[in-house]
Rosetta silent file (secondary structure, phi, psi, omega in degrees, C-alpha in Angstrom):
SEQUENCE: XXXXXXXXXXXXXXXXXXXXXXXXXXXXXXXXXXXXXXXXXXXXXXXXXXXXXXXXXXXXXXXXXXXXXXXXXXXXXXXXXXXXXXXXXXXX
SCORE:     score description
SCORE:     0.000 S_00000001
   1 L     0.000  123.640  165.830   -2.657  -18.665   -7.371 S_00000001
   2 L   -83.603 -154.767 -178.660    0.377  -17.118   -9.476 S_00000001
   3 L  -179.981  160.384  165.016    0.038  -14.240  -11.428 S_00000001
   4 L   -96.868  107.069  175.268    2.081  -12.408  -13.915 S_00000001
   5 E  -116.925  149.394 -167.360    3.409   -8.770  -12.908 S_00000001
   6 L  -115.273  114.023  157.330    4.850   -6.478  -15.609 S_00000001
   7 L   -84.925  156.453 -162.279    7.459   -3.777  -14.590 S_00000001
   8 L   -84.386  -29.524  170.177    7.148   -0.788  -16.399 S_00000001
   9 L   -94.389   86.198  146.114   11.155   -0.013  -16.523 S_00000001
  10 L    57.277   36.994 -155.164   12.253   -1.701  -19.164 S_00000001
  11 L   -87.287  120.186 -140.937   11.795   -5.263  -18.105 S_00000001
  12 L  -115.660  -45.571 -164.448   12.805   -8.313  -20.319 S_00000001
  13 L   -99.167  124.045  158.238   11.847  -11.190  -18.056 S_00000001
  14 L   -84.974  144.677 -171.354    8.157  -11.019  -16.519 S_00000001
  15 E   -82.385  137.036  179.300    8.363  -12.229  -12.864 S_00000001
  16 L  -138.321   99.724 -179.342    5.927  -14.916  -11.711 S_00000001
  17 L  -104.661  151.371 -170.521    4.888  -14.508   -8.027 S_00000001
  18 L   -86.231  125.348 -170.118    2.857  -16.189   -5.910 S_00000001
  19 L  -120.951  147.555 -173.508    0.693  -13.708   -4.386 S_00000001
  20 L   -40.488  163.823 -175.788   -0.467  -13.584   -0.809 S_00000001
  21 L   -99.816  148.745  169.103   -3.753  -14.770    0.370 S_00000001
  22 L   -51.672  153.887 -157.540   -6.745  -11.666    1.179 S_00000001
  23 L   -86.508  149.889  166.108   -7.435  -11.022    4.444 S_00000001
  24 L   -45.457  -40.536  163.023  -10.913  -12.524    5.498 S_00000001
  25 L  -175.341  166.819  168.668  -12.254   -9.229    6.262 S_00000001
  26 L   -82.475  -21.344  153.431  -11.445   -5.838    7.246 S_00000001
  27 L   -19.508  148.551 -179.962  -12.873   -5.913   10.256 S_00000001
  28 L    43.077  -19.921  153.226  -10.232   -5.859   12.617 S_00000001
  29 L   -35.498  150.876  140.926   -7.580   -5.425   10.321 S_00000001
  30 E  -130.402  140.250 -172.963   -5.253   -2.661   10.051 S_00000001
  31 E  -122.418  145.062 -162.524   -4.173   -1.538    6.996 S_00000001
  32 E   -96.663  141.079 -127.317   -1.444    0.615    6.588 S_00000001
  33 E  -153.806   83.631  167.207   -2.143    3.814    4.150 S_00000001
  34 E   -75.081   99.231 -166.867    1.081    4.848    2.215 S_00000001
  35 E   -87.967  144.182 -173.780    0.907    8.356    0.994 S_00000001
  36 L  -126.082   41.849  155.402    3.851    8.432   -1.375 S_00000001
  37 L    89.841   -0.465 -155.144    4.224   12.019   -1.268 S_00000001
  38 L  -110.145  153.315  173.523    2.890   12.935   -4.967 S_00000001
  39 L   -24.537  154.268  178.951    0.017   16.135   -5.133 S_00000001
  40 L    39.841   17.183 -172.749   -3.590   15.441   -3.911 S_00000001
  41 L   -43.230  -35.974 -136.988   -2.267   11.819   -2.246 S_00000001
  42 L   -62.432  -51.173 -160.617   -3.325   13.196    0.964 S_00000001
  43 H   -62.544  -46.538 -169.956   -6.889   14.017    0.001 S_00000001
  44 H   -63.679   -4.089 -153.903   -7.250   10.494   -2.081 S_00000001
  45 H  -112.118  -38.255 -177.411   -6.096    8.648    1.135 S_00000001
  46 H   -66.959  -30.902  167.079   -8.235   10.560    3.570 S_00000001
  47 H   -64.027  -56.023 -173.310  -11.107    9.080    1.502 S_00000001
  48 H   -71.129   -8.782 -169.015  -10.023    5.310    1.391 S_00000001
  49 H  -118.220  -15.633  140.972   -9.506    5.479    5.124 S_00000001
  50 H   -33.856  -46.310 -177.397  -12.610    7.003    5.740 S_00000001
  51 H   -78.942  -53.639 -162.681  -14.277    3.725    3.815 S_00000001
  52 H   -69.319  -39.716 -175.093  -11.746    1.218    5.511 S_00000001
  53 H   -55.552  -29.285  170.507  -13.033    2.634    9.413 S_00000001
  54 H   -48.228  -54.076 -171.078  -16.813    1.968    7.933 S_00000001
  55 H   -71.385   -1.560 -164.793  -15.681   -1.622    7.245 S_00000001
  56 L    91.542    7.819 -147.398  -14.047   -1.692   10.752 S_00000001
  57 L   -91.007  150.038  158.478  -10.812   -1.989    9.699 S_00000001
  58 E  -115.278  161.122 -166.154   -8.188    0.504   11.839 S_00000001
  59 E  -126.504  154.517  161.397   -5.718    2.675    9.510 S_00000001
  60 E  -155.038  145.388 -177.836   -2.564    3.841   10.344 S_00000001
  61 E   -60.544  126.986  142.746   -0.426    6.804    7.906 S_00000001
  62 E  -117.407 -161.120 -170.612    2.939    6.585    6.519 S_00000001
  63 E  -143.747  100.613  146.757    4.599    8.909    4.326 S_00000001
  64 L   -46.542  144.003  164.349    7.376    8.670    1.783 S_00000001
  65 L   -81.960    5.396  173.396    9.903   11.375    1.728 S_00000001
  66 L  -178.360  159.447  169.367    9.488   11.572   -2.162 S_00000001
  67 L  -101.736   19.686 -165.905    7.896    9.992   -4.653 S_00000001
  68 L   -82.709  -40.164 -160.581   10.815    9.903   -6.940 S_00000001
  69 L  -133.959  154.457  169.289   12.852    6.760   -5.222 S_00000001
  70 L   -39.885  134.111  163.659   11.456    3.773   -3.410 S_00000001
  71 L   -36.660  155.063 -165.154   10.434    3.831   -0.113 S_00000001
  72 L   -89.248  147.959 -176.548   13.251    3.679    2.597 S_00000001
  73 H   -58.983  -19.941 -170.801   13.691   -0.095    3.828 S_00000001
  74 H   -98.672  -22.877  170.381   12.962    0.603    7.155 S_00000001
  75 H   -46.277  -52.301 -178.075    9.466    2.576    6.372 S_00000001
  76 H   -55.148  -41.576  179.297    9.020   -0.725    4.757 S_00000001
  77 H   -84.936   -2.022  164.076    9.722   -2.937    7.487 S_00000001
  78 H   -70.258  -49.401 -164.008    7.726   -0.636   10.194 S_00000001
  79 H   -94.696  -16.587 -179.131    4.608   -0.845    8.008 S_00000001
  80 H  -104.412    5.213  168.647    5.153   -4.722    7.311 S_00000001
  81 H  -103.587  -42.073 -137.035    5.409   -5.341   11.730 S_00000001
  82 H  -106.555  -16.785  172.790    2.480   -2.813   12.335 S_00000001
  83 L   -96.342  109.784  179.962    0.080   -3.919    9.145 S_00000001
  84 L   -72.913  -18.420 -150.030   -1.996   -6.335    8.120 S_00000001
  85 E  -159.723  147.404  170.289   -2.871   -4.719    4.730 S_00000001
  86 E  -157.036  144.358 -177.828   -1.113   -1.711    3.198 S_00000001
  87 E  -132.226  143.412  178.930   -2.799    0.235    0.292 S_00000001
  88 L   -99.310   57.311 -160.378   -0.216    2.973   -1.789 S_00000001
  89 L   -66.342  143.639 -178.806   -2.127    5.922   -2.773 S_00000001
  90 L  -125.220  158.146  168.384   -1.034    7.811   -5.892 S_00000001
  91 L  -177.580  142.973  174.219   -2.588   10.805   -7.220 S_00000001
  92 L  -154.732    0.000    0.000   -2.083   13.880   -8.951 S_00000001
């Protein structure tokens, strides 16, 4: 399945990616929980991981050091060895 994603800065070209397939279940999963540092993240995050241990799933935290600039490449590549799943919470 492709898909169309739209970037929000200023984008001329839309990008057409192939997007990964869902995991079969959460069971056994771990999905990695990106807080990305913006007001009430914590609390929205504390909820969804609350939900994923119901499903069985195990969570594990990161953090951005701001939400202003992109995550640092190696947060990224820590959470893409240790994760099956990664969810971004925003919130304010």
């Amino acid at each position: 399945m492709t898909t169309t994603l739209l970037d929000p800065t200023s984008e001329l070209q839309p990008a057409i990616r192939q997007l990964n397939e869902r995991l079969p279940s959460l069971a056994g999963a771990t999905v990695g929980l990106l807080d990305i540092s913006k007001p009430r993240g914590r609390e929205f995050l504390d909820e969804v991981e609350l939900q994923l241990t119901r499903l069985g799933a195990s969570v594990r935290r990161y953090t951005k050091p701001t939400f202003t600039r992109v995550a640092p490449t190696e947060l990224s590549q820590q959470i893409s060895v240790e994760c099956d799943a990664i969810i971004e919470g925003l919130a304010d």
